[in-house]
ZABA-399004 format. One record per residue (C-alpha): residue number from 1; y, x, z. Coordinates in Angstrom, 3 decimals, padded with zeros to 6 digits, m for minus. Layout:
TIKE:NUM:Y:X:Z
...
//
This chain:
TIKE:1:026.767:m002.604:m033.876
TIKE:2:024.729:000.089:m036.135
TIKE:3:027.986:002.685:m035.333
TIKE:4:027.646:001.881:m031.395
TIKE:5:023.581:001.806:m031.806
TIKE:6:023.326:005.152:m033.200
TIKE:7:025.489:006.516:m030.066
TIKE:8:023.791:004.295:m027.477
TIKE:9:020.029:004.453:m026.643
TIKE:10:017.618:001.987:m027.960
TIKE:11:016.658:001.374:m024.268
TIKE:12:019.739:000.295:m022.711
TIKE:13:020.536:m002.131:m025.475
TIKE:14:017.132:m003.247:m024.920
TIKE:15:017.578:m003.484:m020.901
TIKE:16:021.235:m005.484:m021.522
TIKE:17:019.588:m008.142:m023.292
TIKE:18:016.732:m009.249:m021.503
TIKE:19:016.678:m010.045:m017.833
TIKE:20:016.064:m008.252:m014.669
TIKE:21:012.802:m006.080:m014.786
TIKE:22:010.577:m004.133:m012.554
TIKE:23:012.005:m000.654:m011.185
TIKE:24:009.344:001.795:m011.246
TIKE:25:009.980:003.483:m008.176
TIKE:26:007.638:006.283:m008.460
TIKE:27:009.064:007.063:m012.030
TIKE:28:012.330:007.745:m010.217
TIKE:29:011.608:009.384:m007.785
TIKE:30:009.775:011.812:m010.071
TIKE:31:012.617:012.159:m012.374
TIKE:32:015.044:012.337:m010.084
TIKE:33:012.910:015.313:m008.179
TIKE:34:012.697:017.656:m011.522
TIKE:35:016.706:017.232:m011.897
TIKE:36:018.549:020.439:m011.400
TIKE:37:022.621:021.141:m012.080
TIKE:38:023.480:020.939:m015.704
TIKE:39:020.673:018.435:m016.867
TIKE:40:022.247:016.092:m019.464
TIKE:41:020.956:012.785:m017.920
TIKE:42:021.210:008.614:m018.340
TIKE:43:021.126:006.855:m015.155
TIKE:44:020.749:003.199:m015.657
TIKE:45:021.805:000.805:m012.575
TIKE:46:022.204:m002.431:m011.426
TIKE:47:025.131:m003.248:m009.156
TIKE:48:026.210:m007.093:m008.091
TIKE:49:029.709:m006.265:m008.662
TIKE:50:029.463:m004.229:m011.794
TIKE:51:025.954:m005.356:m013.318
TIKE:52:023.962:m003.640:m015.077
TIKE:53:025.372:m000.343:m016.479
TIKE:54:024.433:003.465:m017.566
TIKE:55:025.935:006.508:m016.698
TIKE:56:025.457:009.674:m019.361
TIKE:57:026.758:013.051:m018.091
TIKE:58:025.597:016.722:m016.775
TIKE:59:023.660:016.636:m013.246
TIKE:60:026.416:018.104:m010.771
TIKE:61:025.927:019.350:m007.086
TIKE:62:028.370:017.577:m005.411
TIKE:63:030.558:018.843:m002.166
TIKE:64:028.066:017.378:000.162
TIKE:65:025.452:019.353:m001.949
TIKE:66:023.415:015.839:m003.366
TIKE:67:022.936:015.993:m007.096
TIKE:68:025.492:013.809:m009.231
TIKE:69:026.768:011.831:m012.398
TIKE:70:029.884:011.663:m012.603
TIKE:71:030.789:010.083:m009.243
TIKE:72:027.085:008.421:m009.058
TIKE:73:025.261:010.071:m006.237
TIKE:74:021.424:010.505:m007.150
TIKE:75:020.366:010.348:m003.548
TIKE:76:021.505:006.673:m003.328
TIKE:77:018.408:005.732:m005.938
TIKE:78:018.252:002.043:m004.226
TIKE:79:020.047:000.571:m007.382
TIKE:80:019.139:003.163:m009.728
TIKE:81:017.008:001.178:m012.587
TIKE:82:015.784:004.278:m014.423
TIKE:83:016.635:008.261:m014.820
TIKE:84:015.708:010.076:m018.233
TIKE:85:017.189:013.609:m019.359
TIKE:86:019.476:013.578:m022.800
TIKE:87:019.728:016.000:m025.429
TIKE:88:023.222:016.862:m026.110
TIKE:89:023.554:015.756:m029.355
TIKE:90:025.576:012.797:m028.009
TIKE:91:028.331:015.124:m025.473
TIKE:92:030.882:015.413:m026.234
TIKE:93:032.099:012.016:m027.961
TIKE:94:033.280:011.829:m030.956
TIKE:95:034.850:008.559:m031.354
TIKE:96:038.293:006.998:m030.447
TIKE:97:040.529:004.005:m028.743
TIKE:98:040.855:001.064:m030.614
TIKE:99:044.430:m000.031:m031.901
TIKE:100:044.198:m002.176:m029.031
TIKE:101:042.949:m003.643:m025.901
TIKE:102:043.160:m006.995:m027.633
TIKE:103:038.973:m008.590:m027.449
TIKE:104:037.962:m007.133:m024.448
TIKE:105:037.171:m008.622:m021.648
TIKE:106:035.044:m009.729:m018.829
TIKE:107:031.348:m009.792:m020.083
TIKE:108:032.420:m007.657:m023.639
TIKE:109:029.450:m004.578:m023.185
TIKE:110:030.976:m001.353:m023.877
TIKE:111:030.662:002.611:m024.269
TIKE:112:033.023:004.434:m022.630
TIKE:113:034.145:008.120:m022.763
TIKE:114:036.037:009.073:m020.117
TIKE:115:037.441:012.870:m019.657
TIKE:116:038.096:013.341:m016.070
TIKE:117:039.032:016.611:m014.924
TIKE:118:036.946:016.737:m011.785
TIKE:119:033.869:015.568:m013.540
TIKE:120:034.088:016.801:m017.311
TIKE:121:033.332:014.260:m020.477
TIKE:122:030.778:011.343:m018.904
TIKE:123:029.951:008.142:m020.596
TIKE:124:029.699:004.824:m019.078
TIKE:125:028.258:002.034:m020.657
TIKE:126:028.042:m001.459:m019.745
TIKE:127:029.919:m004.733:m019.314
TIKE:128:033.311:m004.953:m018.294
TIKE:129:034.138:m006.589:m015.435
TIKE:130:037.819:m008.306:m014.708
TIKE:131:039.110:m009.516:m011.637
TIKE:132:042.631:m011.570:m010.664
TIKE:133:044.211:m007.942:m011.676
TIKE:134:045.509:m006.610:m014.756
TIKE:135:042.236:m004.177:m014.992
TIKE:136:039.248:m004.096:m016.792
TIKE:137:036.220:m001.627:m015.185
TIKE:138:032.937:m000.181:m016.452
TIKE:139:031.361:000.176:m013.559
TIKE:140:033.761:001.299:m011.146
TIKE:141:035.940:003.070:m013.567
TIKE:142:039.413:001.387:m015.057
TIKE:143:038.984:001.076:m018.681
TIKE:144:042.335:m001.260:m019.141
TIKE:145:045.138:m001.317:m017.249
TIKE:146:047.438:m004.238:m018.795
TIKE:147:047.676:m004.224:m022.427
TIKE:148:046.726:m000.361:m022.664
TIKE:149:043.687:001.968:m022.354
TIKE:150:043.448:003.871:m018.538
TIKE:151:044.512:007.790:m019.183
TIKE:152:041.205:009.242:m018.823
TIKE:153:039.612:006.835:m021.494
TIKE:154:039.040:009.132:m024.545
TIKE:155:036.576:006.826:m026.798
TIKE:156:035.863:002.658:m026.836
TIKE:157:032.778:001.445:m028.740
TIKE:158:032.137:m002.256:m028.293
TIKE:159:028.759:m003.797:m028.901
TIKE:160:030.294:m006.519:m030.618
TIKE:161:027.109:m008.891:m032.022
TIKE:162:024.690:m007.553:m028.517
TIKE:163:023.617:m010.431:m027.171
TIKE:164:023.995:m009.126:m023.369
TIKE:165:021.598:m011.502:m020.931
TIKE:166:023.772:m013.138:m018.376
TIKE:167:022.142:m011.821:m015.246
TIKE:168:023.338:m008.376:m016.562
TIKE:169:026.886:m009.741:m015.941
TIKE:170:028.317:m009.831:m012.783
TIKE:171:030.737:m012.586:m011.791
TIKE:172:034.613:m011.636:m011.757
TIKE:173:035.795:m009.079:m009.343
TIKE:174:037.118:m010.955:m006.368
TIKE:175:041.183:m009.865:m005.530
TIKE:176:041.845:m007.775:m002.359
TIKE:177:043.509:m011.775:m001.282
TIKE:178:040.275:m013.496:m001.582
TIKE:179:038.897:m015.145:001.880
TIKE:180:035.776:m013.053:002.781
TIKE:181:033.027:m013.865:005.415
TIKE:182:034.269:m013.236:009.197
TIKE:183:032.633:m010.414:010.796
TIKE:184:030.741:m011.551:013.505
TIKE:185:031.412:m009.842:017.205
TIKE:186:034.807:m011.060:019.044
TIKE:187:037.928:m011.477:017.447
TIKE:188:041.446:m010.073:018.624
//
């Protein structure tokens, strides 16, 4: 772990393995507030179906003109754990795939470059979540498709001995099939 430690920041390491915390709200808000277009930032959140994950990337304005990460919007702070600005010493990445996708899977806590077009060099970091598919997400990004890496996947670095805590790790992804809850109102 000392390669993917030097990458990764202390804090989120910290944050995977322990359990939940308290969000400071105001701290948020306050970051989020001095944000402009072009800040290098980490945005750490907690989703049920993705756990708890970071997203590293430059502040965007997005079409609808709300500050994003990636494709995190900033205005939607309600599962946004923390927001701190980055230096730039860590953009963009240099590392690389793995021979393999052999060893990962759901619950293995990951860093992962991605180079999308629309969004420039972002990392995501977190554990990966599988489902009754052939992929394997960082938060809602395919890292694995089968038995090879997604396109836009430029760098893997696993966490190998991180002890994550489980309450950072969602459950699997349930398949498109599964039985969900019946709306309620009349039925057709």
């Amino acid at each position: 772990m000392a390669q993917y430690a030097r990458r990764m920041d202390r804090q989120m390491l910290d944050q995977l393995s322990t359990g939940r915390s308290r969000r400071d709200v105001q701290a948020i808000r306050e970051a989020l507030s001095a944000l402009t277009a072009g800040d290098l930032v980490s945005v750490v959140i907690r989703s049920p179906r993705y756990g708890l994950h970071s997203v590293d990337g430059p502040v965007r304005v997005g079409s609808n003109g709300q500050l994003v990460v990636a494709d995190t919007a900033l205005g939607a702070a309600g599962e946004i754990q923390s927001v701190s600005i980055r230096s730039g010493d860590d953009m963009p990445p240099q590392g690389g795939l793995p021979d393999s996708v052999v060893g990962l899977g759901h619950g293995t806590v990951a860093r992962v470059t991605f180079d999308e077009p629309a969004y420039g060099a972002f990392h995501v970091t977190g554990p990966l979540t599988a489902g009754d598919d052939a992929f394997l997400l960082v938060s809602n990004w395919i890292v694995v498709n089968g038995d090879a890496f997604a396109p836009r996947v430029v760098s893997v670095e696993v966490a190998d001995d991180l002890d994550v805590h489980p309450a950072n790790v969602p459950p699997r992804r349930p398949s498109v099939e599964d039985a969900v809850a019946p709306a309620p109102g009349p039925t057709a």
